[in-house]
mmCIF file of the N, C-alpha and C atoms, coordinates in Angstrom:
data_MODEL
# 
_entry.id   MODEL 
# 
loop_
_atom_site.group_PDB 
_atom_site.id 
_atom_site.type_symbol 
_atom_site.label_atom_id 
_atom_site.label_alt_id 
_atom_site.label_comp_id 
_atom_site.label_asym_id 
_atom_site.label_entity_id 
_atom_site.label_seq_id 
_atom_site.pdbx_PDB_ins_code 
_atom_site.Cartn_x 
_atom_site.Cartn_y 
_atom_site.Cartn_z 
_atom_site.occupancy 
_atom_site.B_iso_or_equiv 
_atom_site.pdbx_formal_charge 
_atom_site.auth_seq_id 
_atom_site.auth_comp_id 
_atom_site.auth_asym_id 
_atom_site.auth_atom_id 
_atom_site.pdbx_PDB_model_num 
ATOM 1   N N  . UNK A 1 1  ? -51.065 -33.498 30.394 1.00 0.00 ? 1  UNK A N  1 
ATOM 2   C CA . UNK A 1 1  ? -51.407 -32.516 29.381 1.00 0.00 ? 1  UNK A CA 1 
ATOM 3   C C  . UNK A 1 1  ? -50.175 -32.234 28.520 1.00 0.00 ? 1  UNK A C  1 
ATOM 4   N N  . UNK A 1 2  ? -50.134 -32.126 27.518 1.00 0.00 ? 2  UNK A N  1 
ATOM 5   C CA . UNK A 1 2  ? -49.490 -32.009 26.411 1.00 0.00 ? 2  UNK A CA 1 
ATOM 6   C C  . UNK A 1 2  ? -48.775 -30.622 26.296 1.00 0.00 ? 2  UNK A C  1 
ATOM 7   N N  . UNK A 1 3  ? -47.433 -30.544 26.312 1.00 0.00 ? 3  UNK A N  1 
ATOM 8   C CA . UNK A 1 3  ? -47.022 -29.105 26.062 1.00 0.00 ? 3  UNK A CA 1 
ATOM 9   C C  . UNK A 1 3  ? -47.307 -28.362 25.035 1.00 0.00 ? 3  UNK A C  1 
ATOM 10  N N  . UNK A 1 4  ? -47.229 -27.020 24.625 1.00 0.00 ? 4  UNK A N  1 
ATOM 11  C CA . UNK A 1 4  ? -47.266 -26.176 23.587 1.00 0.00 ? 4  UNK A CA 1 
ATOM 12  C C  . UNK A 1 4  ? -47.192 -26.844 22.442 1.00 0.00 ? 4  UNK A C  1 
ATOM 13  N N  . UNK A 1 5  ? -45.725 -27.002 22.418 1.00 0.00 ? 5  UNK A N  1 
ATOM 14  C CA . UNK A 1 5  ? -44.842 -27.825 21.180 1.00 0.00 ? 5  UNK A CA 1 
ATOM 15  C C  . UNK A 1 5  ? -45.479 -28.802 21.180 1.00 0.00 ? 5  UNK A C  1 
ATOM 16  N N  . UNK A 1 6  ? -45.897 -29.823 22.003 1.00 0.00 ? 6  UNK A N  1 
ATOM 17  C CA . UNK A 1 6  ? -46.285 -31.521 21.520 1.00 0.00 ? 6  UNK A CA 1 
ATOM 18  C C  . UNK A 1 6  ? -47.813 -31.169 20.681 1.00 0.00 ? 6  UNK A C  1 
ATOM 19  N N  . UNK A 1 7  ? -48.749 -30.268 21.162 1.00 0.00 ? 7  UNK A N  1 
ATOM 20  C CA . UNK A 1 7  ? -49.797 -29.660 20.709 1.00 0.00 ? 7  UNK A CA 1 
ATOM 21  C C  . UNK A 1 7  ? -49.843 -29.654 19.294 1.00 0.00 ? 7  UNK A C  1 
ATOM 22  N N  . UNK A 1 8  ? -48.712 -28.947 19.374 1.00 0.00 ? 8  UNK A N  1 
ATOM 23  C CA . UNK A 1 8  ? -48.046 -28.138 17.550 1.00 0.00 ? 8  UNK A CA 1 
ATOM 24  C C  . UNK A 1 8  ? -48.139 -29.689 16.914 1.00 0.00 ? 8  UNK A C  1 
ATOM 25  N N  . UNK A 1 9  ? -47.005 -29.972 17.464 1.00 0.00 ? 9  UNK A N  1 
ATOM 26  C CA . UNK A 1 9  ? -46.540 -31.274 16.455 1.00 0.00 ? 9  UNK A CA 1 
ATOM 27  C C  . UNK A 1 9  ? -47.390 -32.528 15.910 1.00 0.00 ? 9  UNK A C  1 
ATOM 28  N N  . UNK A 1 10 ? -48.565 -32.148 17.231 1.00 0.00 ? 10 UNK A N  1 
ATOM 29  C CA . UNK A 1 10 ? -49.650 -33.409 16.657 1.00 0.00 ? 10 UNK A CA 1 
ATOM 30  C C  . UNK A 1 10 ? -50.579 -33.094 15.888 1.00 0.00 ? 10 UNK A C  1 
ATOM 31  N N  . UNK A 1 11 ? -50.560 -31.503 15.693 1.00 0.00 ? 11 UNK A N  1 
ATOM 32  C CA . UNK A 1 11 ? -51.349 -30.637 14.845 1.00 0.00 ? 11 UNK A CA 1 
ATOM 33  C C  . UNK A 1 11 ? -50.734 -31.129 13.331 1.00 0.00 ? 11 UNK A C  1 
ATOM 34  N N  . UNK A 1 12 ? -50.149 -30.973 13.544 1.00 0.00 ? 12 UNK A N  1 
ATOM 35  C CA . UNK A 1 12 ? -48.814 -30.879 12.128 1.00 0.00 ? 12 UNK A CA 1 
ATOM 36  C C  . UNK A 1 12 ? -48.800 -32.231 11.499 1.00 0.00 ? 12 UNK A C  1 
ATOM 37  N N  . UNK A 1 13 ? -48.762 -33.141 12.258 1.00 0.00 ? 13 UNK A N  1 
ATOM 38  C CA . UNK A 1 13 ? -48.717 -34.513 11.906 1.00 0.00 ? 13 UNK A CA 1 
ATOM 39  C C  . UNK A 1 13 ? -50.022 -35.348 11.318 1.00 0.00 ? 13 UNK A C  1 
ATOM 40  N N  . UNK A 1 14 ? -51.329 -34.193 11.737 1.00 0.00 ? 14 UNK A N  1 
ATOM 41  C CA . UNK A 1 14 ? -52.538 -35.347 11.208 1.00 0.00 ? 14 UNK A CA 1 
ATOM 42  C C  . UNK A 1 14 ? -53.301 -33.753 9.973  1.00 0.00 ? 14 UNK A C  1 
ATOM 43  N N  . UNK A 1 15 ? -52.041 -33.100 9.884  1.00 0.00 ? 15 UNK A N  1 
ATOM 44  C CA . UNK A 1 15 ? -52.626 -32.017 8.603  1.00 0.00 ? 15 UNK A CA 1 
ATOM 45  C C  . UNK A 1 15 ? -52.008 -32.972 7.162  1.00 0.00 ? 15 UNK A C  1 
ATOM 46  N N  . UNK A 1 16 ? -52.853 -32.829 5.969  1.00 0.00 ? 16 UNK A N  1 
ATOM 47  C CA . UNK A 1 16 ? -52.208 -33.309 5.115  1.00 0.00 ? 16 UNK A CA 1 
ATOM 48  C C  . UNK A 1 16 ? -51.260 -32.987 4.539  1.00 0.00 ? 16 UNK A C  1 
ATOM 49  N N  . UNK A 1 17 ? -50.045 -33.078 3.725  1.00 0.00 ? 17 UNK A N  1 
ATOM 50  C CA . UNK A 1 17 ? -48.985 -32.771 3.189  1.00 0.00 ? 17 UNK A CA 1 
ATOM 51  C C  . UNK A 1 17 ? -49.325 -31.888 2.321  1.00 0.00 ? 17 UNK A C  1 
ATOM 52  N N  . UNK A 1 18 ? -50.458 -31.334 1.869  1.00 0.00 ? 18 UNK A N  1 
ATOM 53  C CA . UNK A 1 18 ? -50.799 -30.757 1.057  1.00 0.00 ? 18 UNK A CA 1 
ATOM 54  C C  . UNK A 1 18 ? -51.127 -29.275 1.522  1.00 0.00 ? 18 UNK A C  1 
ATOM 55  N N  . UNK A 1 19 ? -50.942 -28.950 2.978  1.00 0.00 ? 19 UNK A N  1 
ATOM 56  C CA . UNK A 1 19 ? -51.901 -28.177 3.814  1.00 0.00 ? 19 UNK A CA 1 
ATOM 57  C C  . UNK A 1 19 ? -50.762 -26.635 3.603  1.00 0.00 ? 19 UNK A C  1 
ATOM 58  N N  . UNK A 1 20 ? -51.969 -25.637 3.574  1.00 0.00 ? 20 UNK A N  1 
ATOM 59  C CA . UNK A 1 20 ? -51.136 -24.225 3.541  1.00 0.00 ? 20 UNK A CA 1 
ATOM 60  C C  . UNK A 1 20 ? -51.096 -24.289 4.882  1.00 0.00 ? 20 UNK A C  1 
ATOM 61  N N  . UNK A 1 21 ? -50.164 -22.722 4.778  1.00 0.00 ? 21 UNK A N  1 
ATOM 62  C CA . UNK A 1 21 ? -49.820 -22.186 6.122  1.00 0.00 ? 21 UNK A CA 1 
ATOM 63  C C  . UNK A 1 21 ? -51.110 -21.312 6.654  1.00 0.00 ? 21 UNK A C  1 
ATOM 64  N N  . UNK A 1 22 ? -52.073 -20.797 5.952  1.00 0.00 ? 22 UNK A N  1 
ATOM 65  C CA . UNK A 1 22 ? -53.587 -20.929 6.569  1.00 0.00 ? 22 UNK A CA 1 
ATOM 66  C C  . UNK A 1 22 ? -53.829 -21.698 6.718  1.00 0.00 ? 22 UNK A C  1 
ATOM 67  N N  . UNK A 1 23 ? -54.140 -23.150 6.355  1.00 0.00 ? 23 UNK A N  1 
ATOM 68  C CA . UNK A 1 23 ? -54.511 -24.102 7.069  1.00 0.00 ? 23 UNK A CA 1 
ATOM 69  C C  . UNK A 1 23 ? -53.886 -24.618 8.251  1.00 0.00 ? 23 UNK A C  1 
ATOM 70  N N  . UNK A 1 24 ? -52.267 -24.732 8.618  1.00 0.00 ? 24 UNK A N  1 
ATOM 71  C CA . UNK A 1 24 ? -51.926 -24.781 9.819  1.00 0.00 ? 24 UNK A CA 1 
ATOM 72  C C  . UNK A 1 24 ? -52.551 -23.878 10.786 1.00 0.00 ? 24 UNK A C  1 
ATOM 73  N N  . UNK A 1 25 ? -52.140 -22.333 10.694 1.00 0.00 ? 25 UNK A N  1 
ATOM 74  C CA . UNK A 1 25 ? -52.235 -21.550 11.410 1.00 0.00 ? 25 UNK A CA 1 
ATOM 75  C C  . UNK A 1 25 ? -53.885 -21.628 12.347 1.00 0.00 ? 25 UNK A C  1 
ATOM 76  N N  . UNK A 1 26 ? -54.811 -22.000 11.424 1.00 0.00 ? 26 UNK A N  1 
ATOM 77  C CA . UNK A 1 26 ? -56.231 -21.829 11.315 1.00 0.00 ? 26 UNK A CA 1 
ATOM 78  C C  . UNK A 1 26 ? -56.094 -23.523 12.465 1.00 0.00 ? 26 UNK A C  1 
ATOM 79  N N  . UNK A 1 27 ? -55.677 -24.418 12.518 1.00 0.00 ? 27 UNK A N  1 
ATOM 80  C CA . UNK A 1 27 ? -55.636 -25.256 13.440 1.00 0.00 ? 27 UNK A CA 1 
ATOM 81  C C  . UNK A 1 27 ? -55.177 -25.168 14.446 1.00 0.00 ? 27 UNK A C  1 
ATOM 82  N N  . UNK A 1 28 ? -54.052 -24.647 14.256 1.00 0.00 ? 28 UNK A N  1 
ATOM 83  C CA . UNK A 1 28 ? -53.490 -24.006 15.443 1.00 0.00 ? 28 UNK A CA 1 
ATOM 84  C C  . UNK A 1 28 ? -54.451 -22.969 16.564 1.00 0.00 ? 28 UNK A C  1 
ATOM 85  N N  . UNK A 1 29 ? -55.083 -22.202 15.634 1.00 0.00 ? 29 UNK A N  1 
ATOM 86  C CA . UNK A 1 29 ? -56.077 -21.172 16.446 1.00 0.00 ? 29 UNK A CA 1 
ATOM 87  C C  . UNK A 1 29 ? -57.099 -21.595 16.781 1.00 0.00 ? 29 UNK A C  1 
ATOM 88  N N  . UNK A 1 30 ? -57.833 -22.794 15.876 1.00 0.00 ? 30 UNK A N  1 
ATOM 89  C CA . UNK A 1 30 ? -59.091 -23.792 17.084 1.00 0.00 ? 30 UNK A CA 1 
ATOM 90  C C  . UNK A 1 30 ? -57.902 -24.535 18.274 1.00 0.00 ? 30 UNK A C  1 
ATOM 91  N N  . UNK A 1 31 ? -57.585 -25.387 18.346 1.00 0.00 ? 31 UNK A N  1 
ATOM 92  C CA . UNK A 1 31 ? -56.496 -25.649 19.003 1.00 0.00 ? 31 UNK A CA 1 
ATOM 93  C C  . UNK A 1 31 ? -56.368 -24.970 20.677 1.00 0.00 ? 31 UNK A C  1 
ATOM 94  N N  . UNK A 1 32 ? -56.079 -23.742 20.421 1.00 0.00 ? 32 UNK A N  1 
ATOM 95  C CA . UNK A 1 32 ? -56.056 -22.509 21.275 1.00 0.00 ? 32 UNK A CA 1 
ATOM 96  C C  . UNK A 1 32 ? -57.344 -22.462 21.902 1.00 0.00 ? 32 UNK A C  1 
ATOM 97  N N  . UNK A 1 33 ? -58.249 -21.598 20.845 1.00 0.00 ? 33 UNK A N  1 
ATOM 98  C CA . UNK A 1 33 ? -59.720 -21.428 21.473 1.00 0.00 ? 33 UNK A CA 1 
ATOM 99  C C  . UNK A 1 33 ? -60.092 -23.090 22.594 1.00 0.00 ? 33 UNK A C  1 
ATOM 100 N N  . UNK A 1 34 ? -59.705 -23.902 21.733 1.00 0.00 ? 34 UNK A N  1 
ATOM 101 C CA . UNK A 1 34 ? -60.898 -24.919 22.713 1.00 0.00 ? 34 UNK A CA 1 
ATOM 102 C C  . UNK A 1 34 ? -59.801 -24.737 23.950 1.00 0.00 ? 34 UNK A C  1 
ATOM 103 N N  . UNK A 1 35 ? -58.928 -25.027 24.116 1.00 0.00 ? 35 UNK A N  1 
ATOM 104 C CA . UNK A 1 35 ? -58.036 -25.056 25.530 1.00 0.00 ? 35 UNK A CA 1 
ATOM 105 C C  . UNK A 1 35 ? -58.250 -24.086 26.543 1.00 0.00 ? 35 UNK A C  1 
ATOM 106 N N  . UNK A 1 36 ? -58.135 -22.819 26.045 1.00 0.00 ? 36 UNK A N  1 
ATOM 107 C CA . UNK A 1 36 ? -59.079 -21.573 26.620 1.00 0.00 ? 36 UNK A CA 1 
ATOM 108 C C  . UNK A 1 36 ? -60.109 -21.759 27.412 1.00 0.00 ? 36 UNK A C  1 
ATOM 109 N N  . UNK A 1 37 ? -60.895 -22.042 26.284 1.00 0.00 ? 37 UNK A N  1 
ATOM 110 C CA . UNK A 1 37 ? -62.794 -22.591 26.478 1.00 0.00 ? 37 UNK A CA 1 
ATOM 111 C C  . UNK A 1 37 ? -62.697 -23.702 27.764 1.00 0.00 ? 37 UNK A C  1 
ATOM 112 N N  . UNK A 1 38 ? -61.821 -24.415 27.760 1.00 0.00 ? 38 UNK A N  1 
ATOM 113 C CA . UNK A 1 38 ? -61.883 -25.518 28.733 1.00 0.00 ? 38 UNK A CA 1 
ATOM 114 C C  . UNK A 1 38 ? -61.073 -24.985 30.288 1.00 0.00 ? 38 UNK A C  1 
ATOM 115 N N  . UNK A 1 39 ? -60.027 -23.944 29.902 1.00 0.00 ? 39 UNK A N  1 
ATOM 116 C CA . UNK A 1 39 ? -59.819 -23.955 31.000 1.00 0.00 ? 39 UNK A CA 1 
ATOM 117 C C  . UNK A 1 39 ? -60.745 -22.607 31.949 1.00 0.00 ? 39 UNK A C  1 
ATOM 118 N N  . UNK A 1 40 ? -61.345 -22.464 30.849 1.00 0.00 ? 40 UNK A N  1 
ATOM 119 C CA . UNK A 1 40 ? -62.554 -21.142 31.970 1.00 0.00 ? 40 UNK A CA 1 
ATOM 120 C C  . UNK A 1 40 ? -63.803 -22.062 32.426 1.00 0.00 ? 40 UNK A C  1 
ATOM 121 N N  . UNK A 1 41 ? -64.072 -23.099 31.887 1.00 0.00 ? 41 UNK A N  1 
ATOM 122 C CA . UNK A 1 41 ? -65.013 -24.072 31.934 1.00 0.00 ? 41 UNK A CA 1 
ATOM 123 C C  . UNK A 1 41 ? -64.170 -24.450 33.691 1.00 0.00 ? 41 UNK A C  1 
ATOM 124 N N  . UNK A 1 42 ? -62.983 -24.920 33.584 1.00 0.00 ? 42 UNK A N  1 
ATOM 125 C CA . UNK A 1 42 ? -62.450 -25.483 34.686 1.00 0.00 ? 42 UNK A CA 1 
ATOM 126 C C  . UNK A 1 42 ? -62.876 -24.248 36.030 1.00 0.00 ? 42 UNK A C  1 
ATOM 127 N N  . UNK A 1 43 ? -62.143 -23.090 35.682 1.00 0.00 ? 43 UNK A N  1 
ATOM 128 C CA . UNK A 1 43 ? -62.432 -21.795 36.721 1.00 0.00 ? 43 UNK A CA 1 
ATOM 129 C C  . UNK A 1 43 ? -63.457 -21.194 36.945 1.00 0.00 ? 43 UNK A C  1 
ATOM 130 N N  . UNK A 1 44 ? -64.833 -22.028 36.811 1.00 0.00 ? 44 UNK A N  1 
ATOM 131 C CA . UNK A 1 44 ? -66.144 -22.285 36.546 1.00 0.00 ? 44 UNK A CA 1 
ATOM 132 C C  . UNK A 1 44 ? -66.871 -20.708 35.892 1.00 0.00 ? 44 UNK A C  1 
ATOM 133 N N  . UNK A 1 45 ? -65.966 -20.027 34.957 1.00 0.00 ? 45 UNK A N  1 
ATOM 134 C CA . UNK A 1 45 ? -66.466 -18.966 34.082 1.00 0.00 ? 45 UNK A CA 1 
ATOM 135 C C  . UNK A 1 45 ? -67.617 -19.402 32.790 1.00 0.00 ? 45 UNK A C  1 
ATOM 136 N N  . UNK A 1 46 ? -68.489 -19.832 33.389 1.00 0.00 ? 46 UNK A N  1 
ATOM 137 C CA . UNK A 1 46 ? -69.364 -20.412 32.445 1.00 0.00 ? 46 UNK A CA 1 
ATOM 138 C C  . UNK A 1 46 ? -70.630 -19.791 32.876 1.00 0.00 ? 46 UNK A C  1 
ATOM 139 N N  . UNK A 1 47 ? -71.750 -19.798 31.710 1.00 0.00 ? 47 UNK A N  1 
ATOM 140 C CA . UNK A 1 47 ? -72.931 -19.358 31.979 1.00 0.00 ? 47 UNK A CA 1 
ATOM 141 C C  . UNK A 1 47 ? -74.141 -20.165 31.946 1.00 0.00 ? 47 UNK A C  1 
ATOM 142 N N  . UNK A 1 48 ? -75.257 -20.094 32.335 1.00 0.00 ? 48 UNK A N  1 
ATOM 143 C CA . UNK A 1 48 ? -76.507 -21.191 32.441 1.00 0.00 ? 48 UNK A CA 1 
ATOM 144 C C  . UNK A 1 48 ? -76.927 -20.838 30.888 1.00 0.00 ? 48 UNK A C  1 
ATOM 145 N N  . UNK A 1 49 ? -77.726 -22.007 30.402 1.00 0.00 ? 49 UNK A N  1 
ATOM 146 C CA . UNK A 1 49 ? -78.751 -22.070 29.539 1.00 0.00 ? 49 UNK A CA 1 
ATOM 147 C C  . UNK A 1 49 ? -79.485 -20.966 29.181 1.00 0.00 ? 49 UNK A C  1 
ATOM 148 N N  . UNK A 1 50 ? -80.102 -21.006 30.401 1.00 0.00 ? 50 UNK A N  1 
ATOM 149 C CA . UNK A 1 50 ? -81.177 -19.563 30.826 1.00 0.00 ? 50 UNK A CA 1 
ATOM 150 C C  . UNK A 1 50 ? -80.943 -18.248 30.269 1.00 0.00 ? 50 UNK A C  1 
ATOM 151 N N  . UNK A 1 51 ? -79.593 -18.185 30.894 1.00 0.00 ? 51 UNK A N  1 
ATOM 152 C CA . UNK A 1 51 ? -79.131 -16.783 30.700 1.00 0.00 ? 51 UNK A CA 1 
ATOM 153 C C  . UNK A 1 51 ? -78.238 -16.578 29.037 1.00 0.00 ? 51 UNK A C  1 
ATOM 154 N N  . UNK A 1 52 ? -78.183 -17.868 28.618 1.00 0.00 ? 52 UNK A N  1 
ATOM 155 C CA . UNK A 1 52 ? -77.609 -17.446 27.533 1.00 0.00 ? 52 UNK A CA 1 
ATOM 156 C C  . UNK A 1 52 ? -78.734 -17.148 26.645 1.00 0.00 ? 52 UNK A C  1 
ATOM 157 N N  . UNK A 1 53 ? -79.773 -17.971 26.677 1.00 0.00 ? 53 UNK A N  1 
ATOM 158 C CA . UNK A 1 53 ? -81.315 -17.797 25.889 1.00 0.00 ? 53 UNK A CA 1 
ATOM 159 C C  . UNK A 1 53 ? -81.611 -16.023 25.581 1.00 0.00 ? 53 UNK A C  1 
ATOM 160 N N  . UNK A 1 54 ? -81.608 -16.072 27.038 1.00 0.00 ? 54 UNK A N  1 
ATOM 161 C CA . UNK A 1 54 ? -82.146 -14.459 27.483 1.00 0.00 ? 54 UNK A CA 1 
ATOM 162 C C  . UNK A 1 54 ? -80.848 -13.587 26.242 1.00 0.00 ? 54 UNK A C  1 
ATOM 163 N N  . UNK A 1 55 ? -79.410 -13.619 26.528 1.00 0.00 ? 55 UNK A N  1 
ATOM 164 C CA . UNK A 1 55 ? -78.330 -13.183 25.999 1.00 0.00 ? 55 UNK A CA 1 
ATOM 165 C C  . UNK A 1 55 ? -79.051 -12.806 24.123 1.00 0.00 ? 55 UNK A C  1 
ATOM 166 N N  . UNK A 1 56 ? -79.034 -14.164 24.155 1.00 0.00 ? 56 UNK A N  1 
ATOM 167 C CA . UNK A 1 56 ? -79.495 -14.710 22.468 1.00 0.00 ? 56 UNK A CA 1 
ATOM 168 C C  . UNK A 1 56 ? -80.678 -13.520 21.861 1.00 0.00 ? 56 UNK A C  1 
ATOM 169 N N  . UNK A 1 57 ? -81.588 -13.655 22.859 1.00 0.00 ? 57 UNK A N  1 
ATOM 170 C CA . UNK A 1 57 ? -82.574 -12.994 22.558 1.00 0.00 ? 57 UNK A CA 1 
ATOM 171 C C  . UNK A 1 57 ? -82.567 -10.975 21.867 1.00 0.00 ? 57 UNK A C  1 
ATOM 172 N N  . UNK A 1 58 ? -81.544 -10.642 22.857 1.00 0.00 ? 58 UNK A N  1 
ATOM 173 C CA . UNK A 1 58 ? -80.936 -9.128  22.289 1.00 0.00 ? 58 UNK A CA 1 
ATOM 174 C C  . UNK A 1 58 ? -80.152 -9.033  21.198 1.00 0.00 ? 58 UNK A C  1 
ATOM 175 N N  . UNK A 1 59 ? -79.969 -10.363 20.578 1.00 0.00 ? 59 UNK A N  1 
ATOM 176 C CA . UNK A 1 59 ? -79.132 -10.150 19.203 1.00 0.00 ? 59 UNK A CA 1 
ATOM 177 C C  . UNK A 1 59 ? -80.387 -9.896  17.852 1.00 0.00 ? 59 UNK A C  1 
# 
């Protein structure tokens, strides 16, 4: 797994030369979220289908 920094840098490297610092930052923060997302996925903090339906349904 890739450190912090190597994260950054491969972020950085496939943004175009053209890219603001919202656009970094904003990669940087999906970036984050999915790693998150994956490591609660790992600590099996996840929910069924079912129950997300049901969830869905009170919005």
């Amino acid at each position: 797994m890739d450190t912090l920094k190597q994260e950054a840098i491969r972020v950085f490297s496939n943004l175009p030369e053209t890219s603001s610092l919202d656009d970094i930052m904003y990669e940087l923060y999906v970036v984050d979220k999915v790693k998150k997302g994956r490591e609660a996925v790992e600590r099996g903090e996840t929910i069924s289908i079912e129950d997300l339906k049901r969830e869905m349904q009170s919005w």
